[in-house]
N, C-alpha and C positions, 0 to 999 in steps of 0.2 A: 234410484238416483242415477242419474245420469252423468256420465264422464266425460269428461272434456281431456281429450288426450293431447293436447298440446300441453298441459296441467304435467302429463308426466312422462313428458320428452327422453328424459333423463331415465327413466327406468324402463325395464323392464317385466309387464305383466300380463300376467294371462288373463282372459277374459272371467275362466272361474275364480278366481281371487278377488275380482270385483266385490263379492258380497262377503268376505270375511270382515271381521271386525279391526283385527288390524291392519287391513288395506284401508276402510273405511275411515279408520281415524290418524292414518296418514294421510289420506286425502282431504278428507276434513279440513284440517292445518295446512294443507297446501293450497288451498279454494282460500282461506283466512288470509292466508300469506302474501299468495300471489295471482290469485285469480278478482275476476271481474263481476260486477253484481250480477251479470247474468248466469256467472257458476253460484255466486251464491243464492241463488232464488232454484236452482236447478238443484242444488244441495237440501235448499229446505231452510228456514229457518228452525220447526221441531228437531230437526237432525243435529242442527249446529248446538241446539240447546241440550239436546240429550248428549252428546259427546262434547264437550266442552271440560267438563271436568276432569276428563281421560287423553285430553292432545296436548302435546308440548308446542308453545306457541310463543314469538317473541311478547316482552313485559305490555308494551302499548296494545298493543293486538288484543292480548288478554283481558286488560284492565277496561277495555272499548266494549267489549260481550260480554263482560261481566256487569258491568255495567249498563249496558243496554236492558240485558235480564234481570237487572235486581229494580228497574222500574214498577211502578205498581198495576200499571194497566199491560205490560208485558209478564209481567208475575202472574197474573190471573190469567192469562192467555193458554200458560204450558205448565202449570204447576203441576195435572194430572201426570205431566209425562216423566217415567220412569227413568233416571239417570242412569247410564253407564259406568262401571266401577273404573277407577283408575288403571288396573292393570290390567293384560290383555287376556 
């Protein structure tokens, strides 16, 4: 996945933190939040659908991918993929 570091102006990270899970799923939520289709195509959409259950996201934002996901020709798309548990 690729980072868009204007995404995370405001913090502070190292490059090896990139690939933990809790960096991942703060970025995640910050790609949802405040990024552009071109982070989220960079993010993935498998990504977005695998951590989705595990990011805290405003109510709209949430109810928009969840929705998106719970279509039937997107339900068939990612069903194979393995969700991410809630806690980190």
């Amino acid at each position: 996945m690729k980072i868009n570091k204007e995404l995370i102006w405001d913090y502070e990270f190292e490059p090896n933190n990139f690939n933990s899970a809790g960096f991942k799923k703060w970025y995640i939520a910050r790609v949802l939040t405040k990024g552009t289709i071109k982070d989220i195509k960079e993010v993935g959409l498998e990504t977005i659908y695998k951590y989705l259950p595990a990011i805290t996201l405003p109510l709209q934002i949430r109810e928009f991918w969840e929705w998106y996901f719970s279509t039937q020709e997107v339900q068939k798309r990612y069903e194979h993929i393995n969700r991410e548990p809630e806690s980190y």
